[in-house]
N, C-alpha and C positions, 0 to 999 in steps of 0.2 A: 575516669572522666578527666579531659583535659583541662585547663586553665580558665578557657574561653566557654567553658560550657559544653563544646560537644564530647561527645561520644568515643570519637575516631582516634583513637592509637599513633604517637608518633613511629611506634613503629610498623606501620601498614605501611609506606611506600619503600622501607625496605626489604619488607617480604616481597612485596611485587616486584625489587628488583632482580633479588635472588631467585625467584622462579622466572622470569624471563631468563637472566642467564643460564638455568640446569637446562630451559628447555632449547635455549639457541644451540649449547653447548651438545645437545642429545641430535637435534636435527643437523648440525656438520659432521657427529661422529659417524651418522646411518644415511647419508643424502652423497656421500663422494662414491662415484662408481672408479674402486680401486682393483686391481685383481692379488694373487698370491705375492707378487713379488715384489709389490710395495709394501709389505707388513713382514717382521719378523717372522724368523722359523718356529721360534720358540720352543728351539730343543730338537724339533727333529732336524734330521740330516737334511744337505742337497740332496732331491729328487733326483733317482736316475733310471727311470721308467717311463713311455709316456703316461701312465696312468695316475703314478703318483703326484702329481699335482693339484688332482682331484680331490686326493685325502689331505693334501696336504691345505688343499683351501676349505677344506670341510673340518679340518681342527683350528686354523686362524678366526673361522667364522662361528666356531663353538666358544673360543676366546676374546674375540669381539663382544659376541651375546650377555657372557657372563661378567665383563667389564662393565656395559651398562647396566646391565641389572645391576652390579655390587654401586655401581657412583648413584644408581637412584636410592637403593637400602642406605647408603653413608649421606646420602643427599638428607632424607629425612630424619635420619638420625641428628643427626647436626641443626637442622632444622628442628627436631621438638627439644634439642638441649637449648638452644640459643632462648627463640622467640616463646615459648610454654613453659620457660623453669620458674620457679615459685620467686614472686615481687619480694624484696624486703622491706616494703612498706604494706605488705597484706597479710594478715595472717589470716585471713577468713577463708575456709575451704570453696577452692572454687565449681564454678556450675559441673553436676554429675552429668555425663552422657551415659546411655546404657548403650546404646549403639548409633553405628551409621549407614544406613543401608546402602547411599552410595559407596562408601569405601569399603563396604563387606564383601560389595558385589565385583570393586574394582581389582582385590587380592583374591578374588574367587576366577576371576576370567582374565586377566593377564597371564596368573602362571601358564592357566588352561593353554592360552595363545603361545607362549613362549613356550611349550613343550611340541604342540602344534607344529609349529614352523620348526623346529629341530628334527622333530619327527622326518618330516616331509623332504628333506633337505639332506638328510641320513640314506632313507630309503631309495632318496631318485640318487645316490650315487653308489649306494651298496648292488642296486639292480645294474648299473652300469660296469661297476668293476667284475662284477660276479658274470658277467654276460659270456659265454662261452661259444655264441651263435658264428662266431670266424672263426674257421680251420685253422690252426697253428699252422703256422710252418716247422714247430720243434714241437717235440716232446718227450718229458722229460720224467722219469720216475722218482720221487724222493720218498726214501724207505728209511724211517727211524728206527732207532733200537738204542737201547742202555749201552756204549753212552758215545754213540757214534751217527754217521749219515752214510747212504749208500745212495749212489747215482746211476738209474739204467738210462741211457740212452737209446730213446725207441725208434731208431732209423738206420734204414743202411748203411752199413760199413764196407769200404772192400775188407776182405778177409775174414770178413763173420758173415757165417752161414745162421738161417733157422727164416722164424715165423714170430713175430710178438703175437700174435693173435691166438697163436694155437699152443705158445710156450708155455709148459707147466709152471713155470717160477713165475709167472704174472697171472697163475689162474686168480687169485686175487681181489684182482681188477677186473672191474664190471665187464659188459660188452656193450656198455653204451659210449664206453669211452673206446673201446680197442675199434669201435669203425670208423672211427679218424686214423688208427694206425696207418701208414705205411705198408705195403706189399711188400714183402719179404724185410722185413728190418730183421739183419741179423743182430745187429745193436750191439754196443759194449757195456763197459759198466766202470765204476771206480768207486771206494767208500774209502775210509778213514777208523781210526780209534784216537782216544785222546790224547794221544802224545802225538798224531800227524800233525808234521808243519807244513808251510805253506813255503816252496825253496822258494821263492823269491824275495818276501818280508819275512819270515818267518811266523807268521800269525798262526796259529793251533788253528786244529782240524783240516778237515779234507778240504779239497779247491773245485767246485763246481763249474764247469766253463759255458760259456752261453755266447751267441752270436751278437751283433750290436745290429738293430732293426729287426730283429726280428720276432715274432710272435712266440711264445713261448708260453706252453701248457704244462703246468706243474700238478702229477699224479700222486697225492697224498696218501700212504700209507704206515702201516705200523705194524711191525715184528712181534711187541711186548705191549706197553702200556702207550698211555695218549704222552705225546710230544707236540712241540706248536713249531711250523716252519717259519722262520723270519728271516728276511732278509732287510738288514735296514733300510738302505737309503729307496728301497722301493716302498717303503713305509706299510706296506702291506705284509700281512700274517696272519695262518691258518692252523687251526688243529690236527695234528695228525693222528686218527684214529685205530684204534686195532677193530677190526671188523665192520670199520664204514669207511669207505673211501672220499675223502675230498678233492677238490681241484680248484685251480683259479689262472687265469693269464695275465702275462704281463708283455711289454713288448721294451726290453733292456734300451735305451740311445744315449747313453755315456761308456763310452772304456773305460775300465780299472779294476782293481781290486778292492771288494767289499767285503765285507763284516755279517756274518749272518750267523743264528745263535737257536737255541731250541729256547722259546717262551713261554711253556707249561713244565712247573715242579712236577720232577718225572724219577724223583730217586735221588740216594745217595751221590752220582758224583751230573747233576743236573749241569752244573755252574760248566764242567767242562765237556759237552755237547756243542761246539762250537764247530763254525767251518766257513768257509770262503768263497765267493762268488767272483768270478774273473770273466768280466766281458772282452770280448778282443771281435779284431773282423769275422764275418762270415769265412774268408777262407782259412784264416786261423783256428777259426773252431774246427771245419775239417779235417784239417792237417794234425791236430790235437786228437779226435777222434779216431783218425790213423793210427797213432805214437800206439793207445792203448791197445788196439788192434794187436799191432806190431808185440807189444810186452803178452801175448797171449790174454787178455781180459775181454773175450769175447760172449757174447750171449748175457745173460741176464743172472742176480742174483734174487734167490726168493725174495717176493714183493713185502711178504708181509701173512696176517692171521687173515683168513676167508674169510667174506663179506656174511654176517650175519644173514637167519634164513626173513627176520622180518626187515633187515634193508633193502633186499633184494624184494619183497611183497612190495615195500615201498615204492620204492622206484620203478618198479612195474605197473604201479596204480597211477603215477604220475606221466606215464610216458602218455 
């Protein structure tokens, strides 16, 4: 009780101040329509795909989310230390609550909502990266094994003869993927072990080359055990399966040389499964495609372990 006789708490108009401000503070953090490249990367690389920007604004906004939630948990924390810590002029235990149904109800359906909207927001852009419904203009085989990468290249070459579609070393690979192949790709190929470097920086493992614009279909497979295909700065990565084949596209529009690593503990020497990603022009990639032509590395090297018999019931259920 106050001085005066009433009731009322000198300190109520400073809680009301401080809840005005966590809440002014909450509506500028969620009310500015910012996009990806006003906000830290926070950690991951520059994007150099069109696609990755999508993930990349889909982990800002996962870091966003978890900032607010953590300033409101610290908000109230602070708040029942401050304003509810025990008077030194009271020693009487104060009024029991058993509960509150508003605030039971409020940590019972926020989380609900905050898992809601992450959900949501996950899904519309995992259905977009995963979209396969545009014909590549490349494609590309990436075949793991202990403790290397191997690359076919599924399109014509002059000077390589054959069929990817009818080629034993890619029986493999579905037939839902080989009817985007190419008419006659005689294809070539290149792989690595862990001591390939890269002649230009020297970076370990094999050097993958890719066109700059253009669409690019990456056919996931596996020799041995599960390995995961990453290529950094495209911020995207997949498991490479023995006996189910995965896939995904991307469309490269930076030149350079990147960083790409196997992401799934795959064994003994994991750490170096490493190899390189080199986008350069379209006609550079050709002319590259030639070279290995030229060094005889023609045709294709075994894909990988055959598609189990219940993947193949799978995917046949789904078609």
């Amino acid at each position: 009780m106050s001085p005066n006789g009433s009731d009322r708490s000198p300190r109520r108009p400073m809680r009301r101040k401080l809840l005005q401000a966590l809440t002014a503070g909450l509506v500028l953090a969620t009310a500015t329509g910012c996009t990806y490249k006003d906000f830290p990367r926070l950690g991951m690389p520059t994007p150099a795909s069109e696609e990755a920007p999508r993930i990349l604004s889909l982990w800002q906004g996962s870091w966003a989310a978890a900032l607010v939630v953590g300033c409101l948990v610290w908000g109230l924390i602070l708040w029942s230390a401050m304003f509810h810590r025990r008077s030194r002029t009271k020693v009487e235990v104060p009024p029991q609550t058993r509960y509150n149904m508003p605030i039971e109800a409020l940590y019972t359906v926020v989380p609900l909502l905050i898992v809601s909207v992450l959900f949501y927001f996950t899904a519309r852009d995992e259905s977009k990266l995963l979209d396969e419904s545009k014909k590549p203009d490349i494609t590309v085989n990436v075949v793991g094994f202990q403790w290397s990468w191997a690359f076919n290249y599924v399109q014509p070459v002059a000077g390589s003869t054959g069929d990817a579609k009818t080629d034993k070393n890619l029986a493999a690979i579905p037939d839902r993927f080989k009817n985007d192949f190419p008419a006659n790709a005689g294809g070539v190929y290149d792989f690595g072990t862990p001591g390939t470097r890269n002649p230009q920086n020297g970076n370990p493992g094999p050097t993958l080359w890719l066109p700059k614009g253009k669409t690019v279909r990456f056919i996931l497979t596996s020799r041995d055990v599960i390995h995961s295909f990453w290529v950094l700065p495209f911020l995207m990565k997949q498991d490479v399966i023995p006996g189910h084949t995965n896939s995904f596209q991307v469309t490269p529009n930076m030149e350079g040389t990147f960083r790409g690593k196997c992401a799934e503990l795959c064994g003994q020497d994991h750490s170096r499964m490493l190899f390189n990603v080199k986008v350069v022009s379209p006609d550079r990639y050709e002319q590259h495609l030639k070279d290995l032509a030229k060094k005889g590395q023609t045709g294709y090297v075994p894909a990988g372990i055959a598609q189990t018999s219940h993947e193949k019931n799978r995917e046949t259920n789904n078609l």
